[in-house]
C-alpha positions as CSV (number, residue, x, y, z in Angstrom):
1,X,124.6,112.4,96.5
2,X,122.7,109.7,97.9
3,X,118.8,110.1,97.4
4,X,115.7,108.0,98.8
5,X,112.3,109.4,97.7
6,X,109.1,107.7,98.5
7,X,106.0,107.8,96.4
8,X,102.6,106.5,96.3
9,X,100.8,107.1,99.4
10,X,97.4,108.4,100.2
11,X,94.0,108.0,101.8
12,X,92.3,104.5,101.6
13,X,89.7,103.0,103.0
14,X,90.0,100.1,105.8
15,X,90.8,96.7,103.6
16,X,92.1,98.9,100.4
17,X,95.9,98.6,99.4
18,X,98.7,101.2,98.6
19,X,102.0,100.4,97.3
20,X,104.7,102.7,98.4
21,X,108.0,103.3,96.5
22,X,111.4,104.0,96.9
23,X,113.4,104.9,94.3
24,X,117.2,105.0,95.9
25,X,120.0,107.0,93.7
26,X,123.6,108.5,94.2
27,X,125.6,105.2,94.6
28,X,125.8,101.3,94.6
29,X,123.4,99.8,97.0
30,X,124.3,96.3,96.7
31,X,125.1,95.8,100.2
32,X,122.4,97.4,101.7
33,X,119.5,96.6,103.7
34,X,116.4,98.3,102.5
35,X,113.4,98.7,105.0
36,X,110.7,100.8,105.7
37,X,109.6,102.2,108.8
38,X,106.7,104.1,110.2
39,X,105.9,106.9,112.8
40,X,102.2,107.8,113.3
41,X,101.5,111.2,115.6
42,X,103.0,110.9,119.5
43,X,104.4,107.6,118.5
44,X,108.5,106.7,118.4
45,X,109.6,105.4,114.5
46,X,108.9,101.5,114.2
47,X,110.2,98.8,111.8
48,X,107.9,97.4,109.6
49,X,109.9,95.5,106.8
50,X,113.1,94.9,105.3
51,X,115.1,93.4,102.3
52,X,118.4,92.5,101.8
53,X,119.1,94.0,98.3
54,X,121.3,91.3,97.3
55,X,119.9,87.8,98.8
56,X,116.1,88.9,98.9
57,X,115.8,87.8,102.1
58,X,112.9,89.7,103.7
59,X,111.7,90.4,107.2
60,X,108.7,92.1,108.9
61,X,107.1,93.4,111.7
62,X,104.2,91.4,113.2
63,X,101.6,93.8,113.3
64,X,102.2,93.6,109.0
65,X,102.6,90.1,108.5
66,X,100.5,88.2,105.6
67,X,99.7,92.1,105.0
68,X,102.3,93.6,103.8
69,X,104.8,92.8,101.1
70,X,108.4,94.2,100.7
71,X,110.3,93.5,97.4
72,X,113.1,95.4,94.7
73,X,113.6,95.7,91.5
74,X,117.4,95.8,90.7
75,X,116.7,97.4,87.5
76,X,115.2,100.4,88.5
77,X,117.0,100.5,91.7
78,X,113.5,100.6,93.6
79,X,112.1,99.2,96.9
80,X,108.5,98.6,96.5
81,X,106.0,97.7,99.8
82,X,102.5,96.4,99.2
83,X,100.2,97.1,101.5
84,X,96.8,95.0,101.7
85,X,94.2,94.7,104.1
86,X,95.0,98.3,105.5
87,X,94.0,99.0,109.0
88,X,93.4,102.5,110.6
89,X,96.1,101.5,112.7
90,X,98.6,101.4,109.5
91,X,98.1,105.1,109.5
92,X,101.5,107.0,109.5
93,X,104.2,109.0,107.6
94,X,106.4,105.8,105.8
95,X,110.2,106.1,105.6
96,X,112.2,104.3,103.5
97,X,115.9,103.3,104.7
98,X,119.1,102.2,103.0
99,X,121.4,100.3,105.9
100,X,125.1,99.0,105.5
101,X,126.3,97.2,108.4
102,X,129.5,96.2,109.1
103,X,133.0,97.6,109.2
104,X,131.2,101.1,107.7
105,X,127.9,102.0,109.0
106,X,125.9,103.9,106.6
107,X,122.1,105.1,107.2
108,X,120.2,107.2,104.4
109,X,116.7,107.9,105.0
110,X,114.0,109.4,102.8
111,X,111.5,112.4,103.4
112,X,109.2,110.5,104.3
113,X,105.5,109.8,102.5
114,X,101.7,109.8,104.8
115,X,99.5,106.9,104.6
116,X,96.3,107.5,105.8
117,X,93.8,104.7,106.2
118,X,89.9,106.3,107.0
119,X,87.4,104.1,108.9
């Protein structure tokens, strides 16, 4: 059974850091894509980083950029995103995605973790 569970968020303060994890279990996610996403109250789920597991090649959204930092750590089969220079706008419940493209889609999500940056 495939599991994605999210830890390490919380209430900062605007300009404090977090760094959210994702610890991904149940299977082999070699040739996955690993992001995180976001969905703050009466707003649609956005994109705000990914990873390729295999090629570390990273992407994010611009409102994160020189902000935020996505990376994994094979060993512990963990996707890690730091979070600097948090904004009140940064506030929202965090998801953390495994993707596999291709021939076979597959889509896992996690439960979700809130962020909650105070003014």
């Amino acid at each position: 059974q495939v599991q994605l569970v999210e830890s390490g968020g919380g209430l900062v303060q605007t300009g404090g850091s977090l760094r959210l994890s994702c610890a991904a279990s149940g299977r082999t996610f070699s040739r996955f894509v690993m992001s995180w996403f976001r969905q703050a109250p009466g707003k649609e789920r956005e994109f705000v980083a990914s990873i390729n597991w295999s090629s570390v090649s990273t992407n994010y959204a611009d409102s994160v950029k020189g902000r935020f930092t996505i990376s994994r750590d094979r060993a512990k089969n963990t996707v890690y995103l730091q979070m600097n220079s948090l904004k009140p706008e940064d506030t929202a419940v965090y998801y953390c995605n495994a993707l596999l493209s291709g021939s076979t889609l597959m889509s896992y999500w996690g439960q979700g973790i809130q962020v909650t940056v105070s003014s």
